[in-house]
Residue frames as qw, qx, qy, qz and C-alpha x, y, z in Angstrom:
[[0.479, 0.635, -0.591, 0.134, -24.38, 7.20, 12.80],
 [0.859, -0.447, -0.247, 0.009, -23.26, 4.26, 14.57],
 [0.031, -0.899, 0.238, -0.366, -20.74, 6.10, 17.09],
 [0.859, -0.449, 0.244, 0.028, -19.76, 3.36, 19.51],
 [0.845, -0.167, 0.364, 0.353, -16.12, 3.08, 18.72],
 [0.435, 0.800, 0.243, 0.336, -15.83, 5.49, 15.90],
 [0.027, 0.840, -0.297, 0.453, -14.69, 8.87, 17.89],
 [0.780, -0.539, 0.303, 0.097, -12.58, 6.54, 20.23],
 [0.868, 0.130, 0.339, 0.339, -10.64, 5.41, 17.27],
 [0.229, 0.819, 0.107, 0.516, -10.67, 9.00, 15.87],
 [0.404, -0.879, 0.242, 0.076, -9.42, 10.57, 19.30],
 [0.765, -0.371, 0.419, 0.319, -6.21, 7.97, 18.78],
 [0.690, 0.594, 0.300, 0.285, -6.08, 9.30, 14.87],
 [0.387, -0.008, 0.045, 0.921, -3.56, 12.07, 13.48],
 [0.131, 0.590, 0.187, -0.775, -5.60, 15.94, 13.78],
 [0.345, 0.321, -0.265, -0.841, -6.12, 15.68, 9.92],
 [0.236, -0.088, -0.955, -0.159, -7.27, 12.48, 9.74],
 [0.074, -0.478, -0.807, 0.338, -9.53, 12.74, 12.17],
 [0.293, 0.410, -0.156, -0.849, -10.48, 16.49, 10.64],
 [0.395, 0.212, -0.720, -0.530, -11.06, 14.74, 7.27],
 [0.210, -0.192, -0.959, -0.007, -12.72, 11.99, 8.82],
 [0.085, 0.429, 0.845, -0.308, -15.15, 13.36, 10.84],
 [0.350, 0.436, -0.121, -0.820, -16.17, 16.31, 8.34],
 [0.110, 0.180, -0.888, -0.409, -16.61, 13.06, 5.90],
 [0.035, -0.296, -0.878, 0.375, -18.86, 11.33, 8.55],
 [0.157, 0.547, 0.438, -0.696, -21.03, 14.60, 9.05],
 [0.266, 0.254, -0.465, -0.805, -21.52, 14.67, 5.06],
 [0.230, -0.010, -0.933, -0.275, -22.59, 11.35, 4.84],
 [0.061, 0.513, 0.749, -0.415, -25.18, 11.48, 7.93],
 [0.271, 0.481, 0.154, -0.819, -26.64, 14.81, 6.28],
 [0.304, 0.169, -0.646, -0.679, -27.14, 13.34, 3.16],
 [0.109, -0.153, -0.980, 0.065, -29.24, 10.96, 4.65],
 [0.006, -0.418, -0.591, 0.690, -30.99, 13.05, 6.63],
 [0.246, 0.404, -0.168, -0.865, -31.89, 15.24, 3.47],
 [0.320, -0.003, -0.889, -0.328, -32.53, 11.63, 1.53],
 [0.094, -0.352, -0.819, 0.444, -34.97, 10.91, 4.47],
 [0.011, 0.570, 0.127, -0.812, -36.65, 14.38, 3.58],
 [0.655, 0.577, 0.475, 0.117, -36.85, 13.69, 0.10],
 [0.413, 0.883, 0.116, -0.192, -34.64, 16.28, -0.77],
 [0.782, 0.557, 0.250, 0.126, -33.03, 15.36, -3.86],
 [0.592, 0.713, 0.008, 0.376, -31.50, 17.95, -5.52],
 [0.018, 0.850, -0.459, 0.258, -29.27, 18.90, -2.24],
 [0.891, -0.149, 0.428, 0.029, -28.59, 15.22, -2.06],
 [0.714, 0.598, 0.063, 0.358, -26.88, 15.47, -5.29],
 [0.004, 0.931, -0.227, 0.286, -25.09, 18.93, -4.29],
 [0.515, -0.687, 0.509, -0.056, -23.55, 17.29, -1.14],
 [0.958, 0.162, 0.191, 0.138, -22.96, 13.93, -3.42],
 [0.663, 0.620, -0.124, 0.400, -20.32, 15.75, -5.04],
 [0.393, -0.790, 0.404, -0.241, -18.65, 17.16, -1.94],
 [0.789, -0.473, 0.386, -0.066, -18.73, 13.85, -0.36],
 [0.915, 0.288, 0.096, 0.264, -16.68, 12.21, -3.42],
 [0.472, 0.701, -0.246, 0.474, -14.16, 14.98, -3.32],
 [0.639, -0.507, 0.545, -0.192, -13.84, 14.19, 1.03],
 [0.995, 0.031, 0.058, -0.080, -13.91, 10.83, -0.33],
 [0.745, 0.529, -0.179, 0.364, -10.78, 10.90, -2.86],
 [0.132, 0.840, -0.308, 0.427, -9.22, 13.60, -0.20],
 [0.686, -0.562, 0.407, -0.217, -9.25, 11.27, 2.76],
 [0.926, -0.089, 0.338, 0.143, -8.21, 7.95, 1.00],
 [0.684, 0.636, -0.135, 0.331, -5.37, 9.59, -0.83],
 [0.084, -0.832, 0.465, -0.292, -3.44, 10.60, 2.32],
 [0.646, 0.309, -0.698, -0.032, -1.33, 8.03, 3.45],
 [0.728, -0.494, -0.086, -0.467, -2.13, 5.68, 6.41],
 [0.054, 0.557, -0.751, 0.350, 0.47, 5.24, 9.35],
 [0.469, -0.232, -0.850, 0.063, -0.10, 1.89, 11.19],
 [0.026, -0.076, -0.598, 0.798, -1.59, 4.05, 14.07],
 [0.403, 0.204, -0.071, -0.890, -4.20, 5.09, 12.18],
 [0.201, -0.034, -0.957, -0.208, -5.05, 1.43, 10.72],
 [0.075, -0.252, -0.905, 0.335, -8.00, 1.53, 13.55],
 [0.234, 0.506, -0.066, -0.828, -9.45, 4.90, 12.85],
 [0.191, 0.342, -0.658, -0.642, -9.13, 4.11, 9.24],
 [0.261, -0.215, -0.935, -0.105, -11.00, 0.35, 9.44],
 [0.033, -0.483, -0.642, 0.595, -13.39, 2.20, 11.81],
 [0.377, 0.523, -0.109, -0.756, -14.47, 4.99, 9.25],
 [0.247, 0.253, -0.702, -0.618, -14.52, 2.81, 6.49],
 [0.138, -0.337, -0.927, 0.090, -17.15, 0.44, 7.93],
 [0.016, 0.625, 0.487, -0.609, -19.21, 3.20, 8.72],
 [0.303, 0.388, -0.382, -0.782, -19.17, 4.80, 5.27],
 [0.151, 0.008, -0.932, -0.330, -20.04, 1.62, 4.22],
 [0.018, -0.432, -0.811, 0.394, -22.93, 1.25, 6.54],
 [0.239, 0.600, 0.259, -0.719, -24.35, 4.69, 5.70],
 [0.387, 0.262, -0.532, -0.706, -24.00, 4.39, 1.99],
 [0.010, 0.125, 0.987, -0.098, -25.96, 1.45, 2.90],
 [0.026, 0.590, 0.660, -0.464, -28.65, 3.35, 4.07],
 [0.087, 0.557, -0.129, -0.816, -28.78, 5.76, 1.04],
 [0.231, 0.104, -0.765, -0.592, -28.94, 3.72, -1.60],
 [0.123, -0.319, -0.939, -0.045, -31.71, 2.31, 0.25],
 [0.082, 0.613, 0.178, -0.765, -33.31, 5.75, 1.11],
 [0.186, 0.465, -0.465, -0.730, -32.79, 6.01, -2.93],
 [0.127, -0.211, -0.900, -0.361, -33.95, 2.51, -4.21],
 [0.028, 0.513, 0.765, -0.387, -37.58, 3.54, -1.80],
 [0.119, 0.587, -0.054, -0.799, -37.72, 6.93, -3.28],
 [0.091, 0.242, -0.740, -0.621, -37.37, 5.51, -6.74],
 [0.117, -0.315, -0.830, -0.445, -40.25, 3.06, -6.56],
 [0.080, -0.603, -0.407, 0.681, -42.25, 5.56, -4.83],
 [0.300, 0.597, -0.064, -0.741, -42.24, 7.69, -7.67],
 [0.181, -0.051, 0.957, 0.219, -42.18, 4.82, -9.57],
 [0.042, 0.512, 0.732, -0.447, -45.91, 4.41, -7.85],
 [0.039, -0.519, -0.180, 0.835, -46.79, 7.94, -8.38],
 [0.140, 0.075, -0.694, -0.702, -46.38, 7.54, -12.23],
 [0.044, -0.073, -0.989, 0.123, -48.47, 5.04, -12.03],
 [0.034, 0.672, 0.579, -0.462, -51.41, 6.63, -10.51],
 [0.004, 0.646, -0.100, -0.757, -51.03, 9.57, -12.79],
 [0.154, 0.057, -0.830, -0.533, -50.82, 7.66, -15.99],
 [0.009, -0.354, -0.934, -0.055, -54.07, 5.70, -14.57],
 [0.170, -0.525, -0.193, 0.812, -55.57, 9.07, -13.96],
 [0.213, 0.296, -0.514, -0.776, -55.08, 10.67, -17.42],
 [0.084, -0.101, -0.929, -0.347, -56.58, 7.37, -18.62],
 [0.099, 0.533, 0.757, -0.364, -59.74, 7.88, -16.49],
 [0.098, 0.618, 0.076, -0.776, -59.88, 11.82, -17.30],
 [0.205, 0.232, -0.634, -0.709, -59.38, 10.78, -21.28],
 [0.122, -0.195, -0.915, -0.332, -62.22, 8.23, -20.90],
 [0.068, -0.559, -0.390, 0.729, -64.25, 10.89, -19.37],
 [0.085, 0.516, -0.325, -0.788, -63.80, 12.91, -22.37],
 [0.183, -0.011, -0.760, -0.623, -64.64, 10.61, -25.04],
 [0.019, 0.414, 0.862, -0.292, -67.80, 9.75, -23.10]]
């Protein structure tokens, strides 16, 4: 997570903001981490958390103090969903691949057979 400036902006933030913000943060990096891992199906699990942080954080309302905090998390969500979807587009043609080989596979094994 890129941190420089982040929990400076977050120290200056209201206590739930900065609750909400960095519990947000620490979804988003774990999903990665688990995306990095390949695992999937508790990528999904946390996906739905992170949309219901998501909706809870940007529905509270945002005092000009916070403006910096705020522009400071949001660039960082941005950045990490950056890195997921690319964690996700690699994963995809990976198994993509995989098919691939498997289909070409069968084909061998079936021209095996008729032999």
């Amino acid at each position: 997570m890129e941190s420089s400036g982040i929990f400076e902006r977050l120290i200056m933030a209201d206590d739930e903001r900065r609750q909400r913000s960095l519990t947000l943060l620490s979804t988003c990096e774990e999903m990665i981490l688990l995306a990095g891992k390949g695992e999937w199906e508790r990528v999904a699990e946390l996906e739905a958390r992170r949309v219901q942080e998501l909706t809870d954080y940007f529905t509270m309302p945002v005092l000009d103090e916070d403006s910096p905090a705020v522009a400071t998390v949001i660039k960082a969500l941005i950045s990490m969903n950056d890195r997921l979807v690319k964690l996700v587009v690699e994963a995809k043609t990976n198994t993509g691949l995989q098919a691939e080989e498997i289909r070409y596979g069968l084909q061998a094994v079936e021209q095996y057979r008729t032999v």
